[in-house]
N, CA, C and O of each residue as an XYZ file, in Angstrom:
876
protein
N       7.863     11.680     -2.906
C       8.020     13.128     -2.897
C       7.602     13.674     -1.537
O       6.649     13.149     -0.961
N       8.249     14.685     -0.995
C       8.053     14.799      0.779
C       7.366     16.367      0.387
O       7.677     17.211     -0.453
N       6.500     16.312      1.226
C       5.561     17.397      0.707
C       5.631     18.643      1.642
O       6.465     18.856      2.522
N       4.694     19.333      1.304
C       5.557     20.608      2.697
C       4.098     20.535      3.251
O       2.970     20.370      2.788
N       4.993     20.853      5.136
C       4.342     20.753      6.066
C       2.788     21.220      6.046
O       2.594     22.266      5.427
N       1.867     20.722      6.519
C       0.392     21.002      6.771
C      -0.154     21.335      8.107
O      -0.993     20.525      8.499
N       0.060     22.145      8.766
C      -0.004     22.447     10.470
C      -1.532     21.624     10.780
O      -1.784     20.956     11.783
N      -2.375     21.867      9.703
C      -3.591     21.359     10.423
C      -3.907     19.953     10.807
O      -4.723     19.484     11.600
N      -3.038     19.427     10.028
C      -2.916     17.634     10.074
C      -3.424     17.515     11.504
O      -4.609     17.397     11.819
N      -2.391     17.560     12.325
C      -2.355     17.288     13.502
C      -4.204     17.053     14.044
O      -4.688     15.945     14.275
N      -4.862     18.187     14.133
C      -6.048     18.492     14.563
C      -6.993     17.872     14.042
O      -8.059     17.614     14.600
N      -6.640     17.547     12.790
C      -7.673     16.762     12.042
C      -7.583     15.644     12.216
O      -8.687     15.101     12.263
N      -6.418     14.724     12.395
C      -6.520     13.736     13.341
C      -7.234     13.433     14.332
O      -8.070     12.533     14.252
N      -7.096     13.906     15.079
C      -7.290     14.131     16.467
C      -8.397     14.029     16.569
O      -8.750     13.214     17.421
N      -9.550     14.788     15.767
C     -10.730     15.006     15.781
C     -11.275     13.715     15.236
O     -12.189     13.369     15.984
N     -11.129     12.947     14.362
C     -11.215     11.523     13.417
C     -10.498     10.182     13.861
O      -9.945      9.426     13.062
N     -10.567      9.981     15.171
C     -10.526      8.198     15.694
C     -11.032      7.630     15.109
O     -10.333      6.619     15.029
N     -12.034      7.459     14.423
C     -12.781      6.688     13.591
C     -12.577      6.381     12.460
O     -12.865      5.265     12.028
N     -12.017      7.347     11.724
C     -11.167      6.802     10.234
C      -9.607      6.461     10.189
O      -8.892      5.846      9.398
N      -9.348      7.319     11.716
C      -7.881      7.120     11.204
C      -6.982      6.660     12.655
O      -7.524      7.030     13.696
N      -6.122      6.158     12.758
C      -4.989      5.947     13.623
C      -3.438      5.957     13.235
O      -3.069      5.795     12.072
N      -2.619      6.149     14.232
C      -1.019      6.344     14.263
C      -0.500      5.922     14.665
O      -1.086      5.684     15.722
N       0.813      5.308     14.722
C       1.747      4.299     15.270
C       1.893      4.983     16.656
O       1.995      4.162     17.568
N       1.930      6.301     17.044
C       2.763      7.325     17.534
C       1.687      6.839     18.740
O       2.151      6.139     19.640
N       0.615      7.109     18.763
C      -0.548      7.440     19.544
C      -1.458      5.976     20.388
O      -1.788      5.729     21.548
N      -1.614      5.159     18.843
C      -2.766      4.197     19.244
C      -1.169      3.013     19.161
O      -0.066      2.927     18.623
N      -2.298      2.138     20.344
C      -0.773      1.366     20.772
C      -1.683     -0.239     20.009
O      -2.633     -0.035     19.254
N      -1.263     -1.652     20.314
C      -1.667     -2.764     20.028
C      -3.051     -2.981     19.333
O      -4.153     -3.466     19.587
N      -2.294     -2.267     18.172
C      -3.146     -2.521     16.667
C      -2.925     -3.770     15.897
O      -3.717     -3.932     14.968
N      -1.988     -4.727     16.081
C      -2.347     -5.780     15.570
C      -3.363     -6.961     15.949
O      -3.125     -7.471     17.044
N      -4.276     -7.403     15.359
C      -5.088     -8.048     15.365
C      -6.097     -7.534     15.432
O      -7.146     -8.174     15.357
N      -6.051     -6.193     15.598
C      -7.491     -5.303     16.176
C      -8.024     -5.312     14.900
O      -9.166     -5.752     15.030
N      -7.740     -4.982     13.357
C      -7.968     -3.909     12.576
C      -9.449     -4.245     12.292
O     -10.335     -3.412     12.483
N      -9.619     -5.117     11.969
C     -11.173     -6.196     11.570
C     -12.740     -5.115     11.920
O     -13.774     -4.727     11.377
N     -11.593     -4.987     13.845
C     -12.943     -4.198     14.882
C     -13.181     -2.446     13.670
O     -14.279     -2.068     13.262
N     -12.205     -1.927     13.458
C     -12.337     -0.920     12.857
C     -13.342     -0.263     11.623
O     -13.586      0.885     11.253
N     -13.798     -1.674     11.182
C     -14.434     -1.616      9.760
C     -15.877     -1.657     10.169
O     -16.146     -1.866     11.352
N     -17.112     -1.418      9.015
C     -18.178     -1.769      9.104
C     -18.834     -2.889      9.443
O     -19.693     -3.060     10.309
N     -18.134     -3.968      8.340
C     -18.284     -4.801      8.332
C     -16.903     -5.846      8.669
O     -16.021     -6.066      7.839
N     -16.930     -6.336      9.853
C     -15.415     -6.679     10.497
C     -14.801     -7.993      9.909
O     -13.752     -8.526     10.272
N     -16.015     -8.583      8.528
C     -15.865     -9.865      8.351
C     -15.489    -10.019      6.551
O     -15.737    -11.018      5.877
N     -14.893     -8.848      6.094
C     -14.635     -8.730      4.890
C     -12.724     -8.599      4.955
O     -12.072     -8.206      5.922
N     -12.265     -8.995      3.808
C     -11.097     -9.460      3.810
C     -10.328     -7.902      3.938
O     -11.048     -6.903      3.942
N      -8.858     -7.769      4.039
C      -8.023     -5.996      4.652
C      -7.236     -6.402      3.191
O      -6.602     -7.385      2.807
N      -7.563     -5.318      2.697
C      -6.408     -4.941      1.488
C      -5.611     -3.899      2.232
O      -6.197     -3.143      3.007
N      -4.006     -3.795      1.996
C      -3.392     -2.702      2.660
C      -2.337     -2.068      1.356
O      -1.514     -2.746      0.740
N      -2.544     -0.996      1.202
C      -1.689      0.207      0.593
C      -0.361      0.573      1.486
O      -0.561      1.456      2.320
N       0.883      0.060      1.441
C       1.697      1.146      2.054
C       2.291      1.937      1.074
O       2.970      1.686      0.079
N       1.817      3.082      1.664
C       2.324      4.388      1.102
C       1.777      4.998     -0.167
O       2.320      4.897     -1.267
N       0.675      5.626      0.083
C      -1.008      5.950     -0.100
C      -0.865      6.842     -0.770
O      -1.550      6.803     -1.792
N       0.124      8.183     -0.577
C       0.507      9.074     -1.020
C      -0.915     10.151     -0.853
O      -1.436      9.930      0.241
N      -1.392     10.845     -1.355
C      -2.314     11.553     -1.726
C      -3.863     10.945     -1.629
O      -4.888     11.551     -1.317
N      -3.670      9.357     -2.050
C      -5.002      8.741     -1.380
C      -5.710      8.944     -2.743
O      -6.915      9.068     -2.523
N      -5.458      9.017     -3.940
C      -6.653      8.265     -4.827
C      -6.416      7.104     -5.280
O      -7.404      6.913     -5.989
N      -5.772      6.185     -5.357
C      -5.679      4.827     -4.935
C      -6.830      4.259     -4.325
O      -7.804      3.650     -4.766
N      -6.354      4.722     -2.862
C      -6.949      3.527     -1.734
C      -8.407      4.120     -1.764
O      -9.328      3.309     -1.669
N      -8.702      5.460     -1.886
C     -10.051      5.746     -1.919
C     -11.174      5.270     -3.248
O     -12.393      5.110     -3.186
N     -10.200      5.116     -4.479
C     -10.971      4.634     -5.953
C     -11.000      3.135     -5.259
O     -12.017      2.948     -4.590
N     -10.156      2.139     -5.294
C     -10.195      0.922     -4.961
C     -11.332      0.827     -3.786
O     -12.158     -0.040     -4.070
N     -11.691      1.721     -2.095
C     -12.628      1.195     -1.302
C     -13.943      1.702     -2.065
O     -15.027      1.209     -1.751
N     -13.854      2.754     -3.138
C     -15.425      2.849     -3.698
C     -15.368      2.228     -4.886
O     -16.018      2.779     -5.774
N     -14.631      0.982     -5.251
C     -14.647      0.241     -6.680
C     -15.116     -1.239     -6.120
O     -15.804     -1.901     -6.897
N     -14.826     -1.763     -4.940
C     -14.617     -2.746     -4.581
C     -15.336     -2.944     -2.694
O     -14.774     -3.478     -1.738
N     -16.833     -2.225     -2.755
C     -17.373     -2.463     -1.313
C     -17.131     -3.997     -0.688
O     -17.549     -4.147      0.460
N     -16.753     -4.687     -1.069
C     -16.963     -5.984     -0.607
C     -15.872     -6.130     -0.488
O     -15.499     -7.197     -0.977
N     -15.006     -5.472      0.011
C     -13.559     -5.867      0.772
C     -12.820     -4.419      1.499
O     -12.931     -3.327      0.941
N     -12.270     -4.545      2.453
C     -11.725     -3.554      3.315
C     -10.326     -2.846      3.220
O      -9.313     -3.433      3.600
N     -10.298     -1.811      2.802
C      -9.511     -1.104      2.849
C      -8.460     -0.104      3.813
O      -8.944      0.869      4.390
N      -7.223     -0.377      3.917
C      -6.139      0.365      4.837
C      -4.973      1.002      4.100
O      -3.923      0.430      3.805
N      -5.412      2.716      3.750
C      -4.109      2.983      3.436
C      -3.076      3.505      4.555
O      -3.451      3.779      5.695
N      -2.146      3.583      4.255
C      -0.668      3.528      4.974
C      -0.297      4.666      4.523
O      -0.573      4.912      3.349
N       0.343      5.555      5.231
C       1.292      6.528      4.835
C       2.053      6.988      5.874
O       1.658      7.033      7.039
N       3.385      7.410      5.399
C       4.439      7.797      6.618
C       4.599      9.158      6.773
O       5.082      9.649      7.794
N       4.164      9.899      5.673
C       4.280     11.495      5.690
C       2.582     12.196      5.907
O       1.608     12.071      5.165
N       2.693     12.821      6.996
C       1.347     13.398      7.908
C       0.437     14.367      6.956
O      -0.791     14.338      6.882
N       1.184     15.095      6.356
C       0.857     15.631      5.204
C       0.058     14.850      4.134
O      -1.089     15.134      3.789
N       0.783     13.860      3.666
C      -0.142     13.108      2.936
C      -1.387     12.503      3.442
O      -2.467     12.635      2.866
N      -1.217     11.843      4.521
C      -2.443     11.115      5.352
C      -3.419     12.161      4.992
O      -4.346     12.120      4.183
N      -2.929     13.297      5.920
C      -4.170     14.649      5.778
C      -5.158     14.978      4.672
O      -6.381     15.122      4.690
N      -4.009     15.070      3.445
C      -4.716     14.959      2.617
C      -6.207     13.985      2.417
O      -7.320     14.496      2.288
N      -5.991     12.790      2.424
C      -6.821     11.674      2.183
C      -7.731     11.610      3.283
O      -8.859     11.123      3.212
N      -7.203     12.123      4.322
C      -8.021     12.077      5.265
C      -9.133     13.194      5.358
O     -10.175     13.091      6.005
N      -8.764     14.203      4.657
C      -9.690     15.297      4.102
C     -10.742     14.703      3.551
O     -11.716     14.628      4.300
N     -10.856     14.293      2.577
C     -11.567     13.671      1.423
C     -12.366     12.271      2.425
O     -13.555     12.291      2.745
N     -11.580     11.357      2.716
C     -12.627     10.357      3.864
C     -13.429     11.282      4.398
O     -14.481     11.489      3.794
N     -13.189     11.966      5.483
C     -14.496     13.135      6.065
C     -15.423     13.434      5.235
O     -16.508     13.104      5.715
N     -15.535     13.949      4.115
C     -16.274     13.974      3.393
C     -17.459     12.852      2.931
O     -18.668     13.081      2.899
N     -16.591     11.208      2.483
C     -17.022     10.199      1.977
C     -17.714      9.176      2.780
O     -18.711      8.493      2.546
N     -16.819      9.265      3.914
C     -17.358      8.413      5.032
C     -17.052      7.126      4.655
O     -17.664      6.378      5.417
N     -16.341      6.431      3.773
C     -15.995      5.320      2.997
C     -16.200      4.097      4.507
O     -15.502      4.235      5.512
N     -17.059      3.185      4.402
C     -17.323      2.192      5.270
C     -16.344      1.543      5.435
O     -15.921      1.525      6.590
N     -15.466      0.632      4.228
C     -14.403      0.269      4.063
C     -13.272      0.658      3.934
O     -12.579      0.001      3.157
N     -12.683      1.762      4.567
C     -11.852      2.547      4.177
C     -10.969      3.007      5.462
O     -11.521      3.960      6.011
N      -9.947      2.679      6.011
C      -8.667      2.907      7.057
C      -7.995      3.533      7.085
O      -7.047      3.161      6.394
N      -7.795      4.718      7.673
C      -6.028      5.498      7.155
C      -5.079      5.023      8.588
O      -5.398      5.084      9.776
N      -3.991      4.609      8.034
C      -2.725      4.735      9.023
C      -1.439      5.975      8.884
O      -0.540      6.197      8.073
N      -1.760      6.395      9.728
C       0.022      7.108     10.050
C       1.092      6.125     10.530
O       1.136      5.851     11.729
N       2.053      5.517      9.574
C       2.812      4.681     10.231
C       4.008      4.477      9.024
O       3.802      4.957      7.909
N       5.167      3.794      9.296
C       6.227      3.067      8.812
C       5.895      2.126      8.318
O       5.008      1.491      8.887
N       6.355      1.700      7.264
C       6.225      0.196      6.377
C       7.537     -0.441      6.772
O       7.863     -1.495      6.226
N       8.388      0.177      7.770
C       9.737     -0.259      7.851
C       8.883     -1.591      9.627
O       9.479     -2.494     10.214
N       7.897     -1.239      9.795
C       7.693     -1.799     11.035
C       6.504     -2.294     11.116
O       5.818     -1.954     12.080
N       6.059     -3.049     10.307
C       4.546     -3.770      9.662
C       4.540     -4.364     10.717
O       3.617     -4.047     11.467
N       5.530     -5.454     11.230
C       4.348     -6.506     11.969
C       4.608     -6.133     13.312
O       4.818     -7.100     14.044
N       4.656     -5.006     13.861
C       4.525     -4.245     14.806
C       2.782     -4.014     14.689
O       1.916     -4.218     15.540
N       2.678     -3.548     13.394
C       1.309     -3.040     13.787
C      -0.162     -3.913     12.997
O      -1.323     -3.642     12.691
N       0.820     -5.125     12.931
C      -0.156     -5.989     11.979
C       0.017     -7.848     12.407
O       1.108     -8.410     12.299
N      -0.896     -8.378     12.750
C      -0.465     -9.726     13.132
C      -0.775    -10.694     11.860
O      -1.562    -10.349     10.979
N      -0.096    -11.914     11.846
C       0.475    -12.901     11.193
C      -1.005    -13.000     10.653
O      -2.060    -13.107     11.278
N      -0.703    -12.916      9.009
C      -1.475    -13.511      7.590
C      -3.530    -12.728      8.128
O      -4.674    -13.050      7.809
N      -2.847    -11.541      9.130
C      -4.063    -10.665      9.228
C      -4.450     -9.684      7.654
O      -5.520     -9.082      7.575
N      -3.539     -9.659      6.634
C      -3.841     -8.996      5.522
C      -4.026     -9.545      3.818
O      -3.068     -9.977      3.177
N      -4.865     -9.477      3.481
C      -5.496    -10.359      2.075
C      -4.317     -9.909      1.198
O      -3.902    -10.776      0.430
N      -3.794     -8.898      1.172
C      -3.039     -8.427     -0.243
C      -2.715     -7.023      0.293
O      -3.378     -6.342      1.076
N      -1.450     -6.721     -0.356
C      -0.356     -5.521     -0.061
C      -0.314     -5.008     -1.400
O      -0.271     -5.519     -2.519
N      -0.343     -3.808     -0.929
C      -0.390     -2.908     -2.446
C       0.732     -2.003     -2.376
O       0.708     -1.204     -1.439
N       1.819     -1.957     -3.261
C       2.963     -0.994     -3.722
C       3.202     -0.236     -4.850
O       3.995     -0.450     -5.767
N       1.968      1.220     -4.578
C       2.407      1.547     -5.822
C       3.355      3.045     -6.203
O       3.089      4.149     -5.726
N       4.184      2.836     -6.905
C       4.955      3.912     -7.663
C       5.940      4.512     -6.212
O       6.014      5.699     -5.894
N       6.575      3.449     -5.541
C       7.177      3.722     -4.100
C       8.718      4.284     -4.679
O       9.446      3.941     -5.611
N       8.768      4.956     -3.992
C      10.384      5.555     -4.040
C      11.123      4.418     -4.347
O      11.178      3.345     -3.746
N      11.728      4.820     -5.437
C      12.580      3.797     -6.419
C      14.256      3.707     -5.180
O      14.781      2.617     -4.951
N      14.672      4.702     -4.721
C      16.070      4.616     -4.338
C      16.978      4.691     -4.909
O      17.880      4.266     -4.187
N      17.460      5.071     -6.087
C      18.170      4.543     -6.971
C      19.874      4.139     -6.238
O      20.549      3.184     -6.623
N      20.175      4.829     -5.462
C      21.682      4.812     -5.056
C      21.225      3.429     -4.410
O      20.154      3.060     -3.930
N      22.576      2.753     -4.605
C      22.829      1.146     -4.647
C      23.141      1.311     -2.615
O      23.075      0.344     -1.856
N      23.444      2.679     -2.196
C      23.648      2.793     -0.389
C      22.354      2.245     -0.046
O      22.207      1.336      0.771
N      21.231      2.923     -0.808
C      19.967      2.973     -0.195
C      18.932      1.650     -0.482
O      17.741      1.545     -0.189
N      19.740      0.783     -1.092
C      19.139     -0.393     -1.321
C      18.001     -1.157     -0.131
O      17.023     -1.879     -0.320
N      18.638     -0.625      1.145
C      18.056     -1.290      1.745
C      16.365     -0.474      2.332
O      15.531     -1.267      2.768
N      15.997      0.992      2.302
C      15.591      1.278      1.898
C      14.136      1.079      0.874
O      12.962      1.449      0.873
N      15.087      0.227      0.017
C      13.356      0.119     -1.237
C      12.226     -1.253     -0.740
O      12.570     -2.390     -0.418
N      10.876     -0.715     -0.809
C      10.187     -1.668     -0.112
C       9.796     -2.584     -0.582
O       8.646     -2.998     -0.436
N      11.069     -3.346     -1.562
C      10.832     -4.802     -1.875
C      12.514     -5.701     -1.602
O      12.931     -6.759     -2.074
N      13.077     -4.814     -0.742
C      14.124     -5.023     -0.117
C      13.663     -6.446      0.686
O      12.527     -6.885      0.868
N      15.129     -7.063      1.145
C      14.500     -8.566      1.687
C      13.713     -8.330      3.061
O      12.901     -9.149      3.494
N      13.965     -7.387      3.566
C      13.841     -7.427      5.188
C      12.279     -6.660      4.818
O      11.386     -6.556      5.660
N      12.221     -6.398      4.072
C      10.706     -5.657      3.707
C       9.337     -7.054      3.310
O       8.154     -7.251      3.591
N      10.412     -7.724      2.528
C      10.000     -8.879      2.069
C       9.401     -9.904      3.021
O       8.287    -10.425      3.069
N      10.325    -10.008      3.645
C      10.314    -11.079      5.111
C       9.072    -10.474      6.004
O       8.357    -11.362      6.466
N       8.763     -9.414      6.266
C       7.331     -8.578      7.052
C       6.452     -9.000      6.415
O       5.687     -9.739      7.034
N       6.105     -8.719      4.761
C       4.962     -8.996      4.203
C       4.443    -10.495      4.069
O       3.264    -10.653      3.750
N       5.411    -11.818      4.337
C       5.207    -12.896      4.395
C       4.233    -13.428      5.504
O       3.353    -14.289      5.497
N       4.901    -12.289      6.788
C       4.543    -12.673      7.448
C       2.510    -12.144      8.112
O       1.630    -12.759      8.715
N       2.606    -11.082      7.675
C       1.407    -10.564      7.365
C      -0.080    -10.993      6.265
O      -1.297    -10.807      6.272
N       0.814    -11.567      5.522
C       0.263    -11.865      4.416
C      -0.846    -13.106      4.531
O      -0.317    -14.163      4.188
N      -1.937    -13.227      4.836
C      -2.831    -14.237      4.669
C      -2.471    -15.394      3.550
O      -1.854    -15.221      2.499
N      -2.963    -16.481      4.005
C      -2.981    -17.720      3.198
C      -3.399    -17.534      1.510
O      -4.480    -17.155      1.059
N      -2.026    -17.981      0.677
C      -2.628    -17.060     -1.039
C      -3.044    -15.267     -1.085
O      -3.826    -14.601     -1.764
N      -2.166    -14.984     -0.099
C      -2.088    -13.270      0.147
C      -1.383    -13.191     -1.213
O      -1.000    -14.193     -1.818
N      -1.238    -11.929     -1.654
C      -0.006    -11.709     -2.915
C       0.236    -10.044     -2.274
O      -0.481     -9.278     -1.629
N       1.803     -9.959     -2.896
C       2.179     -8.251     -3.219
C       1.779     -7.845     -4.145
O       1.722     -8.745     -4.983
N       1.348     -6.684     -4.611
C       0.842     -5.729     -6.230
C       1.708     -4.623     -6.425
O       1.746     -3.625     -5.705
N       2.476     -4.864     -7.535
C       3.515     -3.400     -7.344
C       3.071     -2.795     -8.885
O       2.957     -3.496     -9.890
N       2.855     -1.361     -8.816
C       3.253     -1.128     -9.885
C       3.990      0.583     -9.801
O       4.061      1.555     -9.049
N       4.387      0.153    -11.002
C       5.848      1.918    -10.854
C       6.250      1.927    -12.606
O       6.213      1.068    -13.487
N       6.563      3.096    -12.564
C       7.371      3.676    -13.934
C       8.422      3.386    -13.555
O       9.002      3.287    -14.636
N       9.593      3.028    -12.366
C      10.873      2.973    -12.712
C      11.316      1.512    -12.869
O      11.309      0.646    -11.994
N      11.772      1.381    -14.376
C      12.535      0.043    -14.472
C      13.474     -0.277    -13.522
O      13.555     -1.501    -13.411
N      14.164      0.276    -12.844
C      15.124     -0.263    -12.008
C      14.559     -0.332    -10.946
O      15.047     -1.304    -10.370
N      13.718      0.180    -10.257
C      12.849     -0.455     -9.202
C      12.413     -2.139     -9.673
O      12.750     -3.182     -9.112
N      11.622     -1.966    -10.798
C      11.015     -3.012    -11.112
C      11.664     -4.150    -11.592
O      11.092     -5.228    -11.748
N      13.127     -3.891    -11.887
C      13.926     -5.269    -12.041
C      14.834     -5.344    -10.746
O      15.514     -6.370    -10.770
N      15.039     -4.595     -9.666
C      15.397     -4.895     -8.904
C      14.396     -6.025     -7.926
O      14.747     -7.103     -7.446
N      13.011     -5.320     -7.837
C      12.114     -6.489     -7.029
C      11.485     -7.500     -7.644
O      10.635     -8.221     -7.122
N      11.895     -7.567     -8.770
C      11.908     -9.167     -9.684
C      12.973    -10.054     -9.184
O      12.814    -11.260     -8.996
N      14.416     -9.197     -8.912
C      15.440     -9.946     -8.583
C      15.219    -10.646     -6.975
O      15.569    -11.761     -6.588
N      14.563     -9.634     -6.278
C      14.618     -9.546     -5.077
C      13.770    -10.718     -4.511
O      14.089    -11.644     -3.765
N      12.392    -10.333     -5.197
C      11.325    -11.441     -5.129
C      11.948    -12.522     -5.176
O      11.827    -13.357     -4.279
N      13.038    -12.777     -6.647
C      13.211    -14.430     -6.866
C      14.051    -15.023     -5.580
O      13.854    -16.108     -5.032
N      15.043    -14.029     -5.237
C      15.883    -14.492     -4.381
C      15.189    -15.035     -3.090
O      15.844    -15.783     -2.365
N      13.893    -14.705     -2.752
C      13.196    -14.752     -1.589
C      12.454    -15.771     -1.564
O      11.916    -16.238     -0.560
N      12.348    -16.359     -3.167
C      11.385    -17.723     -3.363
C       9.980    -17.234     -3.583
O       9.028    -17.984     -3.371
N       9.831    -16.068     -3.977
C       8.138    -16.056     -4.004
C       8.200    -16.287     -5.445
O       9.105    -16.487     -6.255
N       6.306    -16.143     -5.509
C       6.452    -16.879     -7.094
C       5.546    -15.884     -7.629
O       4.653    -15.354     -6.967
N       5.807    -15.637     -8.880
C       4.806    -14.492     -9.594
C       3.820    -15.396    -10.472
O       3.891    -16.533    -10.937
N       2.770    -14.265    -10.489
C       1.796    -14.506    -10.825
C       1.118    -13.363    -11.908
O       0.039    -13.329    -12.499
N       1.992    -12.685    -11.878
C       1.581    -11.702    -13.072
C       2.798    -10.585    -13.369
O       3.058     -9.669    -12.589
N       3.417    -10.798    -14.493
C       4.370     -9.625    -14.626
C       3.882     -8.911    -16.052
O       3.273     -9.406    -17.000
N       4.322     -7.720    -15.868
C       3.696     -6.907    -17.291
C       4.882     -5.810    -17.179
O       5.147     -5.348    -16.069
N       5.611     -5.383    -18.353
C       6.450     -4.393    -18.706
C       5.786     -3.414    -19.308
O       6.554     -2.556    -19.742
N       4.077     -3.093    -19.609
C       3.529     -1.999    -19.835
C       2.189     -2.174    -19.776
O       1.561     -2.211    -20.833
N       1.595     -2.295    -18.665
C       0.252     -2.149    -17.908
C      -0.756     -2.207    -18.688
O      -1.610     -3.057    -18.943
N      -0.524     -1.161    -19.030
C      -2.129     -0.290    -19.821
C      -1.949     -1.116    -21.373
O      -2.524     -0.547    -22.300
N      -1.374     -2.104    -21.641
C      -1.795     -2.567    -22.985
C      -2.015     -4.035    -22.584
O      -1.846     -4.870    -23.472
N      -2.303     -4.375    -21.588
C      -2.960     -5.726    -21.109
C      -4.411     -5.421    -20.386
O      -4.825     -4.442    -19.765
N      -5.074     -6.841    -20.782
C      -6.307     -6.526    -20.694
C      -6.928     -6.259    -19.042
O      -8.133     -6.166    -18.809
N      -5.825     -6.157    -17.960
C      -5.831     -5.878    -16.821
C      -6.501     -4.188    -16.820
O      -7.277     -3.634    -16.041
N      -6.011     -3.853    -17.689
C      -6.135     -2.001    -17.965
C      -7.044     -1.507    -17.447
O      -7.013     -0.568    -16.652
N      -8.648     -2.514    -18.129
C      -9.885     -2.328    -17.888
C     -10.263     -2.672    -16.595
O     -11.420     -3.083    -16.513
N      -9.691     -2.629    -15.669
C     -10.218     -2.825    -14.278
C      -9.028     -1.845    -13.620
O      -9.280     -1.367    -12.514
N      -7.876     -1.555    -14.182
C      -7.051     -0.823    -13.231
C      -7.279     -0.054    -12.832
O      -8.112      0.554    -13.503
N      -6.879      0.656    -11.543
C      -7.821      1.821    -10.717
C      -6.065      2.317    -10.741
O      -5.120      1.597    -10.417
N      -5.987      3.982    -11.302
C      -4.575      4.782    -11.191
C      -4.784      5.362    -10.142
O      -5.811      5.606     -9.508
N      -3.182      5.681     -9.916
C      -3.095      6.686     -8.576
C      -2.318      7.808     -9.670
O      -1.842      7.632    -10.791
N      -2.428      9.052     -8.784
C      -1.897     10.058     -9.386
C      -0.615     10.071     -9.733
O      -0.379     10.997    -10.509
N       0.431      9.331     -9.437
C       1.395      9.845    -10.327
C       1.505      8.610    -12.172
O       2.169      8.712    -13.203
N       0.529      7.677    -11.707
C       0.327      6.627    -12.602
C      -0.241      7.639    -13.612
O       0.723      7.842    -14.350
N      -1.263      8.387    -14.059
C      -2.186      9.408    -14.614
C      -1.083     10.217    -15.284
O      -1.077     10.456    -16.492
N      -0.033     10.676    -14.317
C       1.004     11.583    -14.821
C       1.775     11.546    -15.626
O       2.146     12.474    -16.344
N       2.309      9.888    -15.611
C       3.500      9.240    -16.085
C       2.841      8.865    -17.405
O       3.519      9.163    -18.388
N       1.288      8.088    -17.730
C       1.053      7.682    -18.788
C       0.917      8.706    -19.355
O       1.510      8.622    -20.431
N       0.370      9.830    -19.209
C       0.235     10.846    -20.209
C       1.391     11.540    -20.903
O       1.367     12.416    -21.768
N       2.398     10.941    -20.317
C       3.173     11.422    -20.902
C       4.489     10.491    -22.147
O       5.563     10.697    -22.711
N       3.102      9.110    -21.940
C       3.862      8.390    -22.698
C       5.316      7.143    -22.082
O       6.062      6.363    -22.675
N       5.137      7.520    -20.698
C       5.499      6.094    -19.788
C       5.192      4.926    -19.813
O       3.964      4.846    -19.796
N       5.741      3.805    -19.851
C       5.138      2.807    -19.771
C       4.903      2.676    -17.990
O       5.198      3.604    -17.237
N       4.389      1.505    -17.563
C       4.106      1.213    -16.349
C       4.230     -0.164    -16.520
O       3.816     -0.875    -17.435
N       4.913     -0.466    -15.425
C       5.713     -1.930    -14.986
C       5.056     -2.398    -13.962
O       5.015     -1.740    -12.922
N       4.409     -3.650    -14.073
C       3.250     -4.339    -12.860
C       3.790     -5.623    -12.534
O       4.484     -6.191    -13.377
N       3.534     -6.235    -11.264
C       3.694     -7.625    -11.285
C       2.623     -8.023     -9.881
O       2.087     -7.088     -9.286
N       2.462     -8.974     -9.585
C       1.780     -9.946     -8.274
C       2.559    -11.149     -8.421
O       2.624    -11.989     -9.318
N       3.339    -10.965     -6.907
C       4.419    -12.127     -6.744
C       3.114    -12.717     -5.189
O       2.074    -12.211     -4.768
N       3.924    -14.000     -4.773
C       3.113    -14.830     -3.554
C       3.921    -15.398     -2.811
O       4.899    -15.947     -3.318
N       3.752    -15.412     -1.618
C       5.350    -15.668     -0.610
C       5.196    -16.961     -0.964
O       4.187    -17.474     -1.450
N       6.500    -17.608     -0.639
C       6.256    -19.013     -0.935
C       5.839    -19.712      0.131
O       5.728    -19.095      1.191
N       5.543    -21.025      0.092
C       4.808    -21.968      0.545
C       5.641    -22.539      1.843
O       6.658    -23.167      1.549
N       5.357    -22.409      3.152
C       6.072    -22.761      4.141
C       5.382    -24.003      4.937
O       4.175    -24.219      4.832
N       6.240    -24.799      5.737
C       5.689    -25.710      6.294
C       5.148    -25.817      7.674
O       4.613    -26.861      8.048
């Protein structure tokens, strides 16, 4: 959902090097990210496309013992979350302004423990296939990013998202490791951390579609 403009973004950036960076601005960010954290020696979970930021902010205060980077492409949203970091000061906790269309631009090889996808623009028109971020060429980035026994985490209300990157996954050779056609009635539930439109959708009687696929095994 593209949100309407926030003039202050900009400034609030600007003012916050320390929590946050941009594709636009900060240049040869791959390999750096480690330096960014408190503790530079805890594993990078990465969110693309953060949205609003209760996700990546429940997960870095659920889980201190691992490092957090959310991702977002709309400035507006960052802002948001980036509001709330100022506040929290989250040790483990990263915001990016950036594209998921251009990961290993800003991320070097098997520098990230696990990729998180949740409730991402489904696409539905079959033009925009290429587009959805379990598309192959999306696929092929996260392999390469992806640390040794890295996995993807998707979860979304739209079935056709979610049987499209079942299809997509298989075609690519990764291997799953957890599929669920309604979330919240597996015993995963009790540890799941929602993002807001997850909150939205169950209340209204949605199911939620999960899986953790693992690139495959290269030589």
């Amino acid at each position: 959902m593209r949100l309407r403009n926030k003039p202050w973004v900009p400034d609030l950036i600007a003012a916050n090097p320390d929590l946050i960076v941009t594709a636009a601005t900060d240049k040869d960010l791959a390999g750096q990210w480690r330096d960014r954290f408190a503790n530079p020696n805890l594993p990078i979970q990465l969110e693309i496309g953060s949205g609003k930021g209760q996700f990546i902010i429940g997960m870095a205060q659920k889980y201190p013992e691992l490092n957090f980077i959310g991702m977002e492409l709309q400035s507006s949203a960052i802002g948001m979350i980036l509001q709330k970091q100022c506040e929290l000061r989250l040790p483990n906790l990263q915001l990016f302004l950036g594209d998921g269309a251009a990961l290993t631009e800003f991320f070097a090889p098997a520098e990230v423990a696990n990729i998180y996808l949740n409730f991402s623009d489904p696409w539905p028109k079959t033009k925009h296939a290429k587009r959805r971020l379990t598309y192959a060429s999306f696929l092929a980035q996260y392999q390469i990013v992806l640390a040794k026994n890295g996995q993807l985490k998707l979860k979304t209300d739209n079935s056709g998202l979610f049987e499209y990157s079942i299809m997509s996954l298989n075609q690519a050779g990764w291997l799953f490791d957890f599929l669920s056609v309604d979330l919240h009635q597996t015993e995963r539930q009790a540890e799941n951390v929602e993002t807001e439109y997850e909150q939205k959708f169950a209340a209204r009687g949605q199911v939620i579609y999960a899986l953790d696929a693992m690139p495959p095994v290269t030589k």
